[in-house]
SEMI-833957 format. One record per residue (C-alpha): z, y, x; residue number from 1. Coordinates in pm, whole numbers, plus 50000, padded with zeros to 5 digits. Each point is the difference from the previous one (the first is absolute). Layout:
R     up  north   east  num
R      Z      Y      X  NUM
...
This chain:
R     up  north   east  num
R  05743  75268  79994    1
R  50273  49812  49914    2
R  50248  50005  49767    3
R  50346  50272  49977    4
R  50330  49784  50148    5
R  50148  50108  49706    6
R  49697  49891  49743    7
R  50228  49728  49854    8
R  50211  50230  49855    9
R  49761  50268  49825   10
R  49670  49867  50004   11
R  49891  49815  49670   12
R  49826  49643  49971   13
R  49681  50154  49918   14
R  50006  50234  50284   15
R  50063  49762  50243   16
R  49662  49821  49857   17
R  49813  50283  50000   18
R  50081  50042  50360   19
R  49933  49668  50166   20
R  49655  49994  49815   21
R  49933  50357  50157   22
R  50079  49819  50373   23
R  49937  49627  49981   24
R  49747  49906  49677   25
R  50086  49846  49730   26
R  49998  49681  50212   27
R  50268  50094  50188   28
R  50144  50144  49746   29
R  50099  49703  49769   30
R  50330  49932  50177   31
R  50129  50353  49934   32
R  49849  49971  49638   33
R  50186  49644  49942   34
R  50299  50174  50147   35
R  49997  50330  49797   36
R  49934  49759  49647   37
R  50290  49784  50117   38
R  50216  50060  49685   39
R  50352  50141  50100   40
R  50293  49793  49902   41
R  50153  50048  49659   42
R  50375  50120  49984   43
R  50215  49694  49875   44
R  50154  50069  49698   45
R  50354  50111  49973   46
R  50183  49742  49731   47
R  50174  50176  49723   48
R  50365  50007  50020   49
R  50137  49755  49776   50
R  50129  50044  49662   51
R  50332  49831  49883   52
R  50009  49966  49646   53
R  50361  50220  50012   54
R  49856  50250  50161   55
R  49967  50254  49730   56
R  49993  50379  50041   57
R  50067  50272  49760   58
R  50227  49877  49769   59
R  50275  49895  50218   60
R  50337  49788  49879   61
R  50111  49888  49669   62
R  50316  50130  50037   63
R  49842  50353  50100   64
R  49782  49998  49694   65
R  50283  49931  49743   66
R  50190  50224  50222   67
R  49800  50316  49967   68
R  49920  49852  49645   69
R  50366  50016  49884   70
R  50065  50302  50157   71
R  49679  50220  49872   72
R  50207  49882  49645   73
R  50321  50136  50104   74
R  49837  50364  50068   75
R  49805  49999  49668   76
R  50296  49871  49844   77
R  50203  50291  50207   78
R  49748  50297  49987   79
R  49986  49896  49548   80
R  50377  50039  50052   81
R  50042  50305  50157   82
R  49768  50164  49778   83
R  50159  49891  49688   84
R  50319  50150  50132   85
R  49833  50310  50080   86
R  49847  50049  49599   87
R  50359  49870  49850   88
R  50273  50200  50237   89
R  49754  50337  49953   90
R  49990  49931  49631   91
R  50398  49923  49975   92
R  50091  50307  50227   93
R  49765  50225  49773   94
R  50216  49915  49667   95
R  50325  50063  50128   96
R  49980  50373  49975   97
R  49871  50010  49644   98
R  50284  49913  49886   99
R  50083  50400  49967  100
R  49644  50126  49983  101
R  50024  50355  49970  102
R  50245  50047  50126  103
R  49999  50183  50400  104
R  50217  49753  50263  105
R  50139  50129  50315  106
R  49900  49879  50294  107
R  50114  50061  50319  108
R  50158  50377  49886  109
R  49643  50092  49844  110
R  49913  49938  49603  111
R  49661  49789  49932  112
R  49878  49876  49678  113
R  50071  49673  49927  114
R  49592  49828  50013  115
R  49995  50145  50370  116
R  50317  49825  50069  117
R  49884  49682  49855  118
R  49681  50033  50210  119
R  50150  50078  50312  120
R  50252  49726  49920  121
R  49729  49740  49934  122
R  49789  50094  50263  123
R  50295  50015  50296  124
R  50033  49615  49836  125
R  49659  49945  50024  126
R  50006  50085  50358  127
R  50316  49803  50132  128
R  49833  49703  49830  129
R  49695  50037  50238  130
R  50236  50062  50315  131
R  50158  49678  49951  132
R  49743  49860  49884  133
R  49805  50046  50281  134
R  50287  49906  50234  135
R  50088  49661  49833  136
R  49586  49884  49912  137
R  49958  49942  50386  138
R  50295  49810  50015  139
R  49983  49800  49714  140
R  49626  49885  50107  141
R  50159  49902  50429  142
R  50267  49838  49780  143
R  49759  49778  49820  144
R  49764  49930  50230  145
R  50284  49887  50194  146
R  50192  49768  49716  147
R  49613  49881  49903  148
R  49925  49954  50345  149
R  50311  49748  50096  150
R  50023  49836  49604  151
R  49589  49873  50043  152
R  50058  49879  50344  153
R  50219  49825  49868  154
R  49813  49866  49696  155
R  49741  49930  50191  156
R  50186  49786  50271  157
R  49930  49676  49855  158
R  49604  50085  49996  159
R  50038  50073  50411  160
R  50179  49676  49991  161
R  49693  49844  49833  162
R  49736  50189  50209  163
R  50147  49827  50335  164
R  50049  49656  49821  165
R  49624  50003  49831  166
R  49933  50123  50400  167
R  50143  49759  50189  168
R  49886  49703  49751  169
R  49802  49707  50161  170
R  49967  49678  49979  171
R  50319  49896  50214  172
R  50245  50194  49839  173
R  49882  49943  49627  174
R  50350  49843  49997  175
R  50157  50399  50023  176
R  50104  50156  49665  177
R  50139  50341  49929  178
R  50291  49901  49767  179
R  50036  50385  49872  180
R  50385  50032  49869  181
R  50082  50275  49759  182
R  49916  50115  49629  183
R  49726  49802  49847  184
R  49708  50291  49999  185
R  49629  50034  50016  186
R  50045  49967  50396  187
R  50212  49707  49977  188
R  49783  49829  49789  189
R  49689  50081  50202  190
R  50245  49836  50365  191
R  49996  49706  49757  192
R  49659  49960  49889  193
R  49925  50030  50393  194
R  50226  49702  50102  195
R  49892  49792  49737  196
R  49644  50070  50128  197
R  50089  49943  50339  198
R  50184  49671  49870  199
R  49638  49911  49877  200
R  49808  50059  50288  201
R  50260  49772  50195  202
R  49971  49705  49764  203
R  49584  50108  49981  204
R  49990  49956  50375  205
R  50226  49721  50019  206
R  49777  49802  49767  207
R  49690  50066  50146  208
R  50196  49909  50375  209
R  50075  49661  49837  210
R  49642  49983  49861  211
R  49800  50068  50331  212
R  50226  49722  50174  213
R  49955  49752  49703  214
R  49601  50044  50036  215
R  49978  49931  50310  216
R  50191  49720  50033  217
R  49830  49812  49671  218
R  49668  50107  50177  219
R  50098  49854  50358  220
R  50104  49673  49855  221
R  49655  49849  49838  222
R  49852  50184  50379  223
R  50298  49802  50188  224
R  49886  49712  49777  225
R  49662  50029  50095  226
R  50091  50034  50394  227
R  50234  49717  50018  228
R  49750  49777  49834  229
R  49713  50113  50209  230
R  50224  49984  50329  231
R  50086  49628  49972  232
R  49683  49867  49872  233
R  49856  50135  50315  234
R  50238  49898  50216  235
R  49930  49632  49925  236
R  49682  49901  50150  237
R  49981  49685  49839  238
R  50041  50108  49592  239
R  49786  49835  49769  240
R  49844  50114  49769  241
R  50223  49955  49700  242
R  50309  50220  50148  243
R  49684  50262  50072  244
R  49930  49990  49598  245
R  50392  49982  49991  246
R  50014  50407  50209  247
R  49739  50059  49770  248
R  50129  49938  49696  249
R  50377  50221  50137  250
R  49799  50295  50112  251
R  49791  50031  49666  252
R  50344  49983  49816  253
R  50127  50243  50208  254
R  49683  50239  50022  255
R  50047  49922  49587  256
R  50416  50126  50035  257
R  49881  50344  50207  258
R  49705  50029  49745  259
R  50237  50026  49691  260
R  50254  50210  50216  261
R  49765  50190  50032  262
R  49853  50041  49667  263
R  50331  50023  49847  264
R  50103  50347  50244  265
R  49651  50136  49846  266
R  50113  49956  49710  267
R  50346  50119  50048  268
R  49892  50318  50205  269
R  49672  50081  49722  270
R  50234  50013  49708  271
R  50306  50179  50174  272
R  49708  50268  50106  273
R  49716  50015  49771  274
R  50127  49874  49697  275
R  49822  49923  49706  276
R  49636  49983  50032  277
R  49862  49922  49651  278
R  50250  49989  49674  279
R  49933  49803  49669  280
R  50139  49869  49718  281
R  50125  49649  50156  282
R  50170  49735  49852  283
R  50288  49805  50183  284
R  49998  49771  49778  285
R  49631  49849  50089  286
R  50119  50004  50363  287
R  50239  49705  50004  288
R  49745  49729  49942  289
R  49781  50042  50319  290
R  50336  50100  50255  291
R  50062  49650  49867  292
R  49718  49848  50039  293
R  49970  50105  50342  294
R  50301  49868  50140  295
R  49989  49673  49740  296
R  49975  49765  50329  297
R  50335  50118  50153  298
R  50193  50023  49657  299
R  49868  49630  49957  300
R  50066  49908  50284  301
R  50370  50090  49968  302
R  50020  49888  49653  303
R  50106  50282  49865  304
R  50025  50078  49596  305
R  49792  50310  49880  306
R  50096  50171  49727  307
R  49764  50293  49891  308
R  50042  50257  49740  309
R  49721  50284  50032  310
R  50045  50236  49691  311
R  49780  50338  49970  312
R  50068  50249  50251  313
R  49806  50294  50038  314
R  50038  50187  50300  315
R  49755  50268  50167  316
R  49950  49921  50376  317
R  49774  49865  50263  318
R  49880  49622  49901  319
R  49993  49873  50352  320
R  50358  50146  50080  321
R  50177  49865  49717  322
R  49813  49660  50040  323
R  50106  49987  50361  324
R  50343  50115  49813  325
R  50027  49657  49812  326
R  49824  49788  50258  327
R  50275  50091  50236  328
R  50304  49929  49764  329
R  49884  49693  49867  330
R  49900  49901  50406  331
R  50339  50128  50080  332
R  50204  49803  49749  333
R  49789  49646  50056  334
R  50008  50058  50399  335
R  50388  50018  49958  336
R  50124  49758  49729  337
R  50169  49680  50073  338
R  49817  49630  49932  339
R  50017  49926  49627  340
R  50065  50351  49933  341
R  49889  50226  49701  342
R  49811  50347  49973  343
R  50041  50259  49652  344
R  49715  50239  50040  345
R  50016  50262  49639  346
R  49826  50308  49902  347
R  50126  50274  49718  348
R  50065  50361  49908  349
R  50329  50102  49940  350
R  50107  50357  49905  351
R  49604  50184  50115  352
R  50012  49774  50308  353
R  49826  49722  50111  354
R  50240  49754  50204  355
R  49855  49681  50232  356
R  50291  49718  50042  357
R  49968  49739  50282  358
R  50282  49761  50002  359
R  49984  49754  50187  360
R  50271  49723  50188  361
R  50046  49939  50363  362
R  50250  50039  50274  363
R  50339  50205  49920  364
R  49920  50406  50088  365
R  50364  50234  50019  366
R  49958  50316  49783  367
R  49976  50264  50324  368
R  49733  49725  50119  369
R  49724  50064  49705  370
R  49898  50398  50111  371
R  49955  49924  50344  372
R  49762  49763  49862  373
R  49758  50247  49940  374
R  49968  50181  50298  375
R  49729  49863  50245  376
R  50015  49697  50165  377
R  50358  49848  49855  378
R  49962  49698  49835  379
R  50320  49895  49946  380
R  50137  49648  50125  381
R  49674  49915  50111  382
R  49873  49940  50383  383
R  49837  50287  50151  384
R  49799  49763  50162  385
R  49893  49798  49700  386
R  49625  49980  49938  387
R  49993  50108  49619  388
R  49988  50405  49906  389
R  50019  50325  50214  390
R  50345  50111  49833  391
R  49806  50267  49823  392
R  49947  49890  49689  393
R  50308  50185  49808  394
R  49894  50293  50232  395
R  49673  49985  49880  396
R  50155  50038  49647  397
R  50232  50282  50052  398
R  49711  50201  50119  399
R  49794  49872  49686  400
R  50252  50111  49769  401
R  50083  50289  50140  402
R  49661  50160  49993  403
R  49974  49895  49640  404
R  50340  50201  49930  405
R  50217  49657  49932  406
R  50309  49850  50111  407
R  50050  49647  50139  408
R  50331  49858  50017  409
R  50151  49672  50102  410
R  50312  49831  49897  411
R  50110  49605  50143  412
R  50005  49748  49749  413
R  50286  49752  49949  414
R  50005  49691  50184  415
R  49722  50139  50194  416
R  49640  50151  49964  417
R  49882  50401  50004  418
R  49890  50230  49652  419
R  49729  50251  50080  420
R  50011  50262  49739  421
R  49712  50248  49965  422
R  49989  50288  49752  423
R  49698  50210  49994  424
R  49916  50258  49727  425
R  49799  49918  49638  426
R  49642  50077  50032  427
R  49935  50253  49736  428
R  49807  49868  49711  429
């Protein structure tokens, strides 16, 4: 017997199993059974609608809110009115009168006692105070919620203004500001805080623009380097051996150049992010001797005149930070100084600071010259292409000072040379 034509639509899975056992076997019955466990698809789900962070219900505008705020005032204000007007014209009306108490008045052709005229006369006051009343409350709330309604629009102008500007901010029109003209207010001074912030972000995104392109072209040129050496020692067939040791020896210096490039962004991106990692009692002072020492060859070399005076200064910070600190200003002032030249390295504490001086001679440096200095990758007069330092190094000490809570600043000195000038705070005893 076979199955209804319409079985597919009101038979169940377990029917139609029960079935084809009855008339085939279990045997023939496994197709039907794999059929009737096939699970049926699953509905995809519907995505939620999306949520804008300014979509907000139930509490509507600002300028509703202060609206309704301002005018919920008014009525209390009104309605404490209106009943204080009430008490004082019924108590005023009731005194007339007694000015001849008992005495009988006339009134209207018929005599009445003078209290009943003072009552009727206070409450007939009483009541015109409550017609009006309730004639001129209604008004005086459409009033204003009307003069509260237009004045707060128009306090609140400048904020719309702000809305669409903080809206429409990106990074191609961080050049836009707001410029709000009138009286010097809370709003005002808000439009300004928001352009200077914007002014921020532009020279924030500027710098890091200049930064990107600067890094990659210091890290192409030791790879270029590399290349062009490679490229034209393979080209000849016939090199000898000495010009191979000679690529050799260029390609180590330059896989040398990337390696400190390299090291020195590390640095530079670990302290602008992370910090400090350990803080002690260090002093600078101790510090001088091995920056030195380690560059002692290239000062030699140049026969330059070191003059050191490390007093005491206590500072609480990370040792390896302010040692890389030192290492780079001393580097920094030897890498840069003139043949027969002369370096002033001092240490002190002046008024519960601790200041670092490196003076040092060299090539003449203009006075809007020295604070590009230390952003990345400037180094002054020098070739970009040169084959000494990454252009990091007063970089490197901004960030270093920074995240101890210093200041560095840099001033040219006569006749030529550069003063680094660090003040970080007294370690507390």
């Amino acid at each position: 017997m076979g199955a209804p034509a319409d079985a597919d639509a009101h038979w169940f899975p377990g029917e139609w199993v029960e079935v084809a056992e009855r008339q085939t076997g279990p045997r023939k019955a496994a197709p039907a059974l794999r059929r009737a466990r096939k699970p049926a698809p699953t509905p995809e789900p519907v995505p939620a609608p999306e949520q804008h962070p300014q979509q907000r219900s139930g509490r509507g505008s600002l300028r509703l809110r202060l609206t309704l705020l301002s005018t919920a005032i008014l009525a209390l204000v009104g309605l404490f009115l209106l009943l204080l007007a009430y008490i004082l014209v019924g108590r005023i009306a009731a005194t007339i009168p007694e000015q001849i108490a008992g005495q009988e008045v006339n009134v209207g052709g018929a005599m009445m006692a003078a209290g009943d005229v003072a009552a009727m006369v206070a409450d007939q006051a009483q009541r015109s105070v409550l017609v009006f009343g309730c004639v001129a409350f209604p008004l005086q709330l459409i009033t204003g919620a009307w003069v509260a309604w237009v004045l707060i629009g128009r306090t609140l102008r400048p904020l719309s203004t702000l809305t669409r500007a903080a809206k429409g901010l990106s990074e191609a029109s961080l050049d836009r500001r707001i410029n709000l003209s009138g009286p010097h207010d809370e709003v005002a001074e808000l439009a300004d805080t928001f352009d200077e912030m914007t002014a921020r972000l532009q020279r924030a995104f500027a710098a890091e623009r200049r930064f990107v392109a600067n890094a990659s072209h210091e890290i192409r040129t030791p790879l270029a380097v590399m290349r062009t050496e490679v490229d034209v020692t393979l080209a000849d067939p016939n090199a000898s051996v000495s010009e191979l040791r000679q690529m050799g020896e260029v390609v180590r210096e330059a896989t040398k150049r990337a390696d400190r490039l390299l090291e020195s962004l590390l640095v530079l991106a670990r302290t602008q992010a992370s910090g400090l990692s350990e803080i002690t009692s260090v002093n600078l002072a101790t510090l001088i001797a091995p920056a030195v020492a380690d560059i002692e060859p290239e000062w030699r070399a140049k026969g330059l005149k070191m003059d050191l005076l490390p007093h005491k200064a206590l500072v609480q910070g990370d040792p390896s930070l302010l040692a890389r600190l030192v290492g780079n200003l001393v580097e920094n002032a030897v890498r840069h100084n003139v043949s027969g030249g002369w370096v002033d390295v001092r240490t002190g504490v002046e008024q519960g600071h601790v200041h670092l001086t490196v003076r040092s001679s060299g090539p003449v440096i203009g006075a809007a010259a020295v604070a590009e200095l230390f952003e990345p990758f400037r180094q002054g007069a020098r070739a970009r292409t040169a084959h000494t330092g990454s252009g990091l190094g007063l970089s490197i000490v901004k960030a270093v000072v920074a995240a101890h809570g210093g200041v560095v600043t840099g001033v040219p000195v006569p006749n030529g040379g550069l003063e680094i000038r660090v003040s970080l705070p007294l370690a507390a005893h």
